[in-house]
C-alpha positions in Angstrom: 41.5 -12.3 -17.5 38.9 -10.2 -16.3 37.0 -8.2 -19.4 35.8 -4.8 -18.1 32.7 -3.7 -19.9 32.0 -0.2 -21.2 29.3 1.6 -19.2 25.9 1.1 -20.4 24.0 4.3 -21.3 20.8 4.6 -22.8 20.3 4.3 -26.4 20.4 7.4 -28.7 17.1 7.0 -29.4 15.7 7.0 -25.6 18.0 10.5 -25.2 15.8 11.9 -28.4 12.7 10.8 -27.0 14.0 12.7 -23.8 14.6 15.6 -26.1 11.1 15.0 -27.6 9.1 15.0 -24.9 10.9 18.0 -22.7 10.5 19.7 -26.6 6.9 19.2 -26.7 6.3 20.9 -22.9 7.8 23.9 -24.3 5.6 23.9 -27.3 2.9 24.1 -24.5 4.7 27.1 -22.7 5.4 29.1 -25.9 1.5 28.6 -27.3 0.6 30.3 -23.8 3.0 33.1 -23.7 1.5 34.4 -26.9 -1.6 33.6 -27.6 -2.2 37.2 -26.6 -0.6 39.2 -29.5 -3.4 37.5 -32.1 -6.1 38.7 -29.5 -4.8 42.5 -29.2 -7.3 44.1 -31.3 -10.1 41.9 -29.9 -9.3 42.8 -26.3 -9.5 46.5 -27.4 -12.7 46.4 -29.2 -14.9 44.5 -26.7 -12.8 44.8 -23.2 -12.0 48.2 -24.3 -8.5 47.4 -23.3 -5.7 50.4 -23.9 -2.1 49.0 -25.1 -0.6 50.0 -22.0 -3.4 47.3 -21.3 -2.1 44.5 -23.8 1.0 45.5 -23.0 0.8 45.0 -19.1 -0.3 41.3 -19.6 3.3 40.4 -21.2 4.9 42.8 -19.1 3.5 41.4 -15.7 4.1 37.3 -17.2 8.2 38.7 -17.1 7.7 41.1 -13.9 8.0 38.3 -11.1 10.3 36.8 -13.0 13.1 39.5 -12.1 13.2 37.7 -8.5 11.5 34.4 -9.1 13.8 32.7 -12.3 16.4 32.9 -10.2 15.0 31.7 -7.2 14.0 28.8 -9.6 17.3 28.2 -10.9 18.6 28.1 -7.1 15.7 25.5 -6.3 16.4 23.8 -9.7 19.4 22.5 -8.5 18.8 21.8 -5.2 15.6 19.8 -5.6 16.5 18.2 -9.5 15.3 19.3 -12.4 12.4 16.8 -12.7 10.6 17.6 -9.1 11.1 21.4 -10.0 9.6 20.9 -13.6 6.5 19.3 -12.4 6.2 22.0 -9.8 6.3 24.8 -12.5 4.5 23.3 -15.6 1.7 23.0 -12.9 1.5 26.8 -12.2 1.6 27.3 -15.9 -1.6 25.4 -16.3 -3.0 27.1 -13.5 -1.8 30.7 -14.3 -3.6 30.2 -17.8 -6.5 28.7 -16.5 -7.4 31.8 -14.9 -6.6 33.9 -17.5 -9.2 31.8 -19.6 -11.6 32.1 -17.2 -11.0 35.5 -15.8 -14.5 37.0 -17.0 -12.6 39.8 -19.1 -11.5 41.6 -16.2 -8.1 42.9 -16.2 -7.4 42.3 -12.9 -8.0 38.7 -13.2 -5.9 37.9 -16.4 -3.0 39.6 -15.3 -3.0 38.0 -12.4 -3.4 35.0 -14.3 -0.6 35.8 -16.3 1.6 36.9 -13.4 1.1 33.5 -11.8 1.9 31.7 -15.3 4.8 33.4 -15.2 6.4 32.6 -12.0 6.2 29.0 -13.5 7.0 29.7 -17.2 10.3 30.9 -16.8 11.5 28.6 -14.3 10.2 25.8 -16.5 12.3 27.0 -19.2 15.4 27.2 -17.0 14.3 23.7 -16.2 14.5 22.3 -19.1 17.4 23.8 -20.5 19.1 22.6 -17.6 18.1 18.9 -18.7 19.2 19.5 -22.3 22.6 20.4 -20.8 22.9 17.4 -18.4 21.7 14.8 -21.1 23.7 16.4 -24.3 26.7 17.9 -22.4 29.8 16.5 -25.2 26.9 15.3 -27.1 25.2 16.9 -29.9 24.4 20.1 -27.6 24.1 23.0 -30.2 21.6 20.8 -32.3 19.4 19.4 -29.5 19.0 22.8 -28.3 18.1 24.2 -31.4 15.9 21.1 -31.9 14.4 22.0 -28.7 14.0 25.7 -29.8 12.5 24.5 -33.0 9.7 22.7 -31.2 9.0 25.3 -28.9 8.8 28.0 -31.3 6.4 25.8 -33.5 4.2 26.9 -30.3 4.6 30.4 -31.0 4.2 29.8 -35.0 1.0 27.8 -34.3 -0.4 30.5 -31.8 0.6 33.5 -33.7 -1.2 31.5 -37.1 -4.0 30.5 -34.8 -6.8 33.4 -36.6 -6.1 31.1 -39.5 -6.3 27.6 -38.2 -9.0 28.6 -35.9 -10.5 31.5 -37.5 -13.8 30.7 -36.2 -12.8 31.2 -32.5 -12.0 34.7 -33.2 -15.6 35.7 -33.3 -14.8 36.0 -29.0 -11.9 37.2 -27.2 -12.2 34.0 -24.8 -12.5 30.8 -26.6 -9.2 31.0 -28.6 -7.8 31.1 -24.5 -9.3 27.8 -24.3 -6.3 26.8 -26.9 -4.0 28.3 -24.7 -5.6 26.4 -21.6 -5.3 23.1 -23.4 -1.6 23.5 -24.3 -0.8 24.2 -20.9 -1.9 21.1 -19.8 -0.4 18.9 -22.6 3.0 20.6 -20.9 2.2 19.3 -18.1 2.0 15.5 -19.7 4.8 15.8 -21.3 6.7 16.7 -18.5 5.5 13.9 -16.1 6.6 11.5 -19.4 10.1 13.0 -19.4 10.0 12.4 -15.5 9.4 8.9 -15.8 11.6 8.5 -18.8 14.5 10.0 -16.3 13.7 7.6 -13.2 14.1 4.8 -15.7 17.2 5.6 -17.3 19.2 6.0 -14.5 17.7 2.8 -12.5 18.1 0.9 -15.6 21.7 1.8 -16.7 25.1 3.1 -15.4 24.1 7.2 -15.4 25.0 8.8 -12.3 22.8 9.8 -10.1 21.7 13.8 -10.8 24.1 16.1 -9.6 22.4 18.8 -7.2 23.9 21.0 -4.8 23.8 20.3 -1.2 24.2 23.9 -0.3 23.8 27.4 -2.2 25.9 30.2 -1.6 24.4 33.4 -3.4 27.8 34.8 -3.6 29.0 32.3 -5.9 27.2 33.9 -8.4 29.6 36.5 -8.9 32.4 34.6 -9.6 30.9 33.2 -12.7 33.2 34.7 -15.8 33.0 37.6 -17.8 32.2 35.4 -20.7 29.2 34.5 -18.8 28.3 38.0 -18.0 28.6 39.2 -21.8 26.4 36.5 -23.2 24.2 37.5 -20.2 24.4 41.0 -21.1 23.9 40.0 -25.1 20.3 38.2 -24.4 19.1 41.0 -22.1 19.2 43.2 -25.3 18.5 40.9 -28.2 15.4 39.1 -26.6 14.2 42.5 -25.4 14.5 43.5 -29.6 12.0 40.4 -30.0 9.5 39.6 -27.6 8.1 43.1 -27.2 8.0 43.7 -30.8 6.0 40.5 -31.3 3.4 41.7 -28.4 2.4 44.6 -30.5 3.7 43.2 -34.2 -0.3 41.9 -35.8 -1.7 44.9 -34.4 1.1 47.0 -36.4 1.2 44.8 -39.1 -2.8 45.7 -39.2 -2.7 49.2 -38.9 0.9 50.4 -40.0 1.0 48.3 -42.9 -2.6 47.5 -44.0 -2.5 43.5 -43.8 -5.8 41.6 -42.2 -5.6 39.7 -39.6 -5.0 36.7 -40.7 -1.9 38.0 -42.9 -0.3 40.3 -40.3 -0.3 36.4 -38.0 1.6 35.0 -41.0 3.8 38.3 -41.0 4.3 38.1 -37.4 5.0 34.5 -37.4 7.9 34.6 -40.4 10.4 35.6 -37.6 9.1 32.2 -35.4 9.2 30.2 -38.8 12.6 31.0 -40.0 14.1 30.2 -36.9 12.6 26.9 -36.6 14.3 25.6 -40.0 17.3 27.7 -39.3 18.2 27.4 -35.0 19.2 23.3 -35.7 20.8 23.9 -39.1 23.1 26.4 -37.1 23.2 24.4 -34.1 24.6 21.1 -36.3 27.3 24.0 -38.0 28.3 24.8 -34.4 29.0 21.6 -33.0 31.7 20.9 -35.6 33.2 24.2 -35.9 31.9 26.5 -33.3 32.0 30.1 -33.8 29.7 30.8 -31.4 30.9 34.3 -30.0 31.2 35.1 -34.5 27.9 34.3 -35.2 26.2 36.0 -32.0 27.4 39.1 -33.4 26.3 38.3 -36.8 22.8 37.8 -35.5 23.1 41.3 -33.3 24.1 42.9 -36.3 21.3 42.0 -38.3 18.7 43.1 -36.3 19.4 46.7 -36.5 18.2 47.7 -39.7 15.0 45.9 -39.7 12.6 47.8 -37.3 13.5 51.0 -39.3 12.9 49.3 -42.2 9.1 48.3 -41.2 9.0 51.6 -39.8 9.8 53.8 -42.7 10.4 51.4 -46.2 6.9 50.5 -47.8 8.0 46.4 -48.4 6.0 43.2 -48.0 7.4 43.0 -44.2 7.2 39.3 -44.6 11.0 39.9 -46.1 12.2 41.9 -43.2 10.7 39.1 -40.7 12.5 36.8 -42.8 15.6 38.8 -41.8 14.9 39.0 -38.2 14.4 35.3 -38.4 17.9 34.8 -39.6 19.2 36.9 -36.3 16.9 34.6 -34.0 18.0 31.3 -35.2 22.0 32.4 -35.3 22.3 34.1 -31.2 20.1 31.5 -29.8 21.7 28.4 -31.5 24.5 30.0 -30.3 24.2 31.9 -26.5 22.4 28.5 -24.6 24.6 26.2 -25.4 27.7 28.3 -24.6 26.5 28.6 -21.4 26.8 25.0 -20.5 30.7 24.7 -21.6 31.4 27.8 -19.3 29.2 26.9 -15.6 30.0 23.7 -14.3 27.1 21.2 -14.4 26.0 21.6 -10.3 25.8 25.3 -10.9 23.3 25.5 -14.1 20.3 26.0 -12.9 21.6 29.0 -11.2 22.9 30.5 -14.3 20.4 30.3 -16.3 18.1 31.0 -14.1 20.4 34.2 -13.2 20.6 35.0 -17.1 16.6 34.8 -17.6 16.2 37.1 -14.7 18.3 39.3 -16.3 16.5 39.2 -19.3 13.4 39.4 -17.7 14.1 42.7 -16.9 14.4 43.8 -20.1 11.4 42.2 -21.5 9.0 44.1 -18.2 10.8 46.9 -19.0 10.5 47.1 -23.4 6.7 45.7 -23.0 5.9 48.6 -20.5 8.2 51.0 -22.6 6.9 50.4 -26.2 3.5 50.2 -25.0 3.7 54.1 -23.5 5.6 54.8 -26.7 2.6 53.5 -28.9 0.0 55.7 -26.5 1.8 58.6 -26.5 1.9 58.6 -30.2 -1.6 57.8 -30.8 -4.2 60.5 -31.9 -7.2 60.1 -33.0 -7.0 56.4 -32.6 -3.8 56.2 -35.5 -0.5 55.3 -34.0 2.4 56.4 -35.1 5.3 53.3 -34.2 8.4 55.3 -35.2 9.8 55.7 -31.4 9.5 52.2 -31.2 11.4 50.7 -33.7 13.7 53.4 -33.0 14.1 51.7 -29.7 14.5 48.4 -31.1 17.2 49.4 -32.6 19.0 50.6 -30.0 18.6 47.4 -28.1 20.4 45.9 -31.1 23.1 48.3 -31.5 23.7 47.1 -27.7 23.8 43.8 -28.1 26.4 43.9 -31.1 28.7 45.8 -28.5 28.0 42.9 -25.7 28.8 40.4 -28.9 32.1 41.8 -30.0 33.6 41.8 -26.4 32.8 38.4 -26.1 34.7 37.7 -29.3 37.7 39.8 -28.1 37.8 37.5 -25.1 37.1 34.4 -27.1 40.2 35.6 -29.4 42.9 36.2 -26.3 44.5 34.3 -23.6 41.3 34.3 -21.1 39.7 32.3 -23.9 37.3 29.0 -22.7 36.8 27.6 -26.1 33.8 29.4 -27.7 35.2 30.0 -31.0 36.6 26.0 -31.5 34.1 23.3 -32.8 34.0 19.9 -31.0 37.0 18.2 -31.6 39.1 20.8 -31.0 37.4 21.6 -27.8 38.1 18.2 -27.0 41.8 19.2 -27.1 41.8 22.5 -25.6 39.7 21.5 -22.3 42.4 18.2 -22.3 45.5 20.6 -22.2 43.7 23.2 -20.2 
């Protein structure tokens, strides 16, 4: 009798060292991205920067990114996801390099920024196109928020960074040599994953990767409408956060009195909360799901707490705490769904599609609030209300986006959002 064997995989603990390493690359990408907002007053006072200033270096990091993410989804799945991550964690490194070393000019750093964005973004879809390939019926909620977790400890450690390396502040430059240096540990840790990948799949029975041998752009409207509505959803919610956090020490400073080293904490809560919170969610959601319920939970939070900071005279470490909630709950929730909706040759291209999209909310918001702040400045006091009044909105909009995903999720168009992982075993076995 011939005994068949069962295919040989790697080991659980390679596939977390996978996770690990991809993980730490995005800790790199998420110091970079803002190591600004601890720098905003600093620019002002001796580059005599305006907001509409530090507001134009996040905006113009997301601006080519309205085209380019998904052009870099599209060449994410032709080319594989570890050539195309190599390619973009280098133009991160470079982008920030010139940034660093842009002599103060504007010019220079946005263009430095602009360039690290073209890769950033793209690098992101990257990599949340390998967490999809290697997790996919795994443990997918909870290595993505794992993988949030550790990227977001990049924004923690950046936002806490006039703490930890208060004595760099004395310069607007040097604390961009922080930056610099993360940007190339990304790189690393990308060529590790890289070789890690080559060896798996010489070394065992995983297939090949999947990658398509032709794109056809009009495929992309045929994805579903659940795919449009969670689309829709992190346009709005992302474009509540990001922005905010461009300007939030600089409030936190002026609006509600903290130093600098306590408005980074403030500012950081939101980071903080979400990294203890995104994998705690993400274990809840691969055994029972609930992921269209808790993406409007997390939309609905939101909408109270920029009025709150605008208007109520609290410690607004509490209201971060709140917002953090919200950013651990959509997120945990919104990735991974996207993965059990686009088939596996097509991911790349959806998210990349779904980050351009979003991109377009965060140019837009960092431009928008930025005008906002300088048209309600006089005499050198800003008054934030239009704002947060904004970011409200934006969370009012993503609620609406969240509830007619659950409607669909709840009718006969379902695809198995709402069901945790055994019973989307069933589902997608009847289906």
């Amino acid at each position: 009798m011939t005994t068949v064997s069962a295919p040989h995989q790697p080991t659980p603990f390679f596939r977390w060292s996978v996770l690990f390493f991809i993980s730490l690359a995005m800790f790199g990408n998420y110091y970079v991205y803002d190591s600004i907002s601890p720098l905003a007053d600093i620019l002002k006072s001796q580059l005599r920067f305006s907001d509409s200033n530090i507001g134009l270096l996040n905006a113009i990091y997301s601006f080519p990114n309205i085209i380019m993410v998904l052009i870099g989804g599209i060449i994410i799945d032709r080319i594989g996801t570890k050539k195309a991550s190599i390619m973009f964690s280098s133009l991160c490194m470079f982008g920030t390099l010139i940034t660093t070393f842009g002599g103060g000019q504007l010019f220079i750093m946005a263009s430095g920024r602009l360039i690290f964005g073209l890769g950033a973004e793209s690098l992101i879809v990257a990599i949340t196109t390998v967490l999809a390939k290697w997790f996919k019926g795994k443990e997918l909620s909870f290595a993505f928020g794992i993988n949030l977790t550790v990227a977001r400890l990049g924004s923690f450690a950046a936002l806490n960074s006039p703490t930890w390396a208060k004595t760099l502040y004395g310069s607007w430059q040097t604390p961009l040599l922080i930056s610099s240096t993360m940007a190339f540990v990304s790189v690393i840790s990308v060529l590790i994953y890289v070789f890690m990948d080559v060896r798996a799949r010489r070394s065992s029975d995983m297939p090949k990767e999947e990658k398509q041998e032709k794109i056809v752009f009009s495929e992309i409207f045929t994805f579903s409408p659940s795919f449009w509505y969670i689309t829709l959803l992190c346009v709005t919610f992302y474009s509540a956060i990001f922005p905010f956090q461009t300007f939030a020490v600089k409030f936190f400073m002026e609006h509600h009195g903290l130093t600098r080293s306590a408005a980074g904490f403030a500012s950081s809560v939101i980071t903080l909360a979400s990294m203890i919170g995104t994998p705690l969610f993400g274990v809840f959601i691969d055994r029972k799901g609930k992921r269209a319920s808790l993406m409007i939970l997390g939309s609905l939070m939101i909408i109270p707490v920029y009025l709150i900071l605008a208007y109520v005279p609290i410690d607004p470490r509490w209201a971060m705490s709140v917002m953090g909630v919200a950013f651990s709950l959509v997120p945990a929730a919104m990735w991974p769904s996207v993965a059990l909706i686009v088939e596996e040759k097509k991911l790349g291209t959806a998210y990349g599609l779904m980050t351009m999209i979003q991109n377009i909310g965060l140019t837009t918001f960092n431009f928008l609030i930025g005008w906002a702040n300088d048209i309600n400045t006089v005499d050198g006091v800003t008054d934030y209300s239009l704002g947060m009044w904004l970011f409200s909105i934006t969370g009012f909009l993503g609620l609406t986006f969240a509830i007619l995903l659950r409607r669909r999720e709840t009718g006969p168009q379902k695809i198995g959002l709402e069901l945790g992982h055994d019973e989307l075993h069933k589902f997608r076995k009847d289906m």
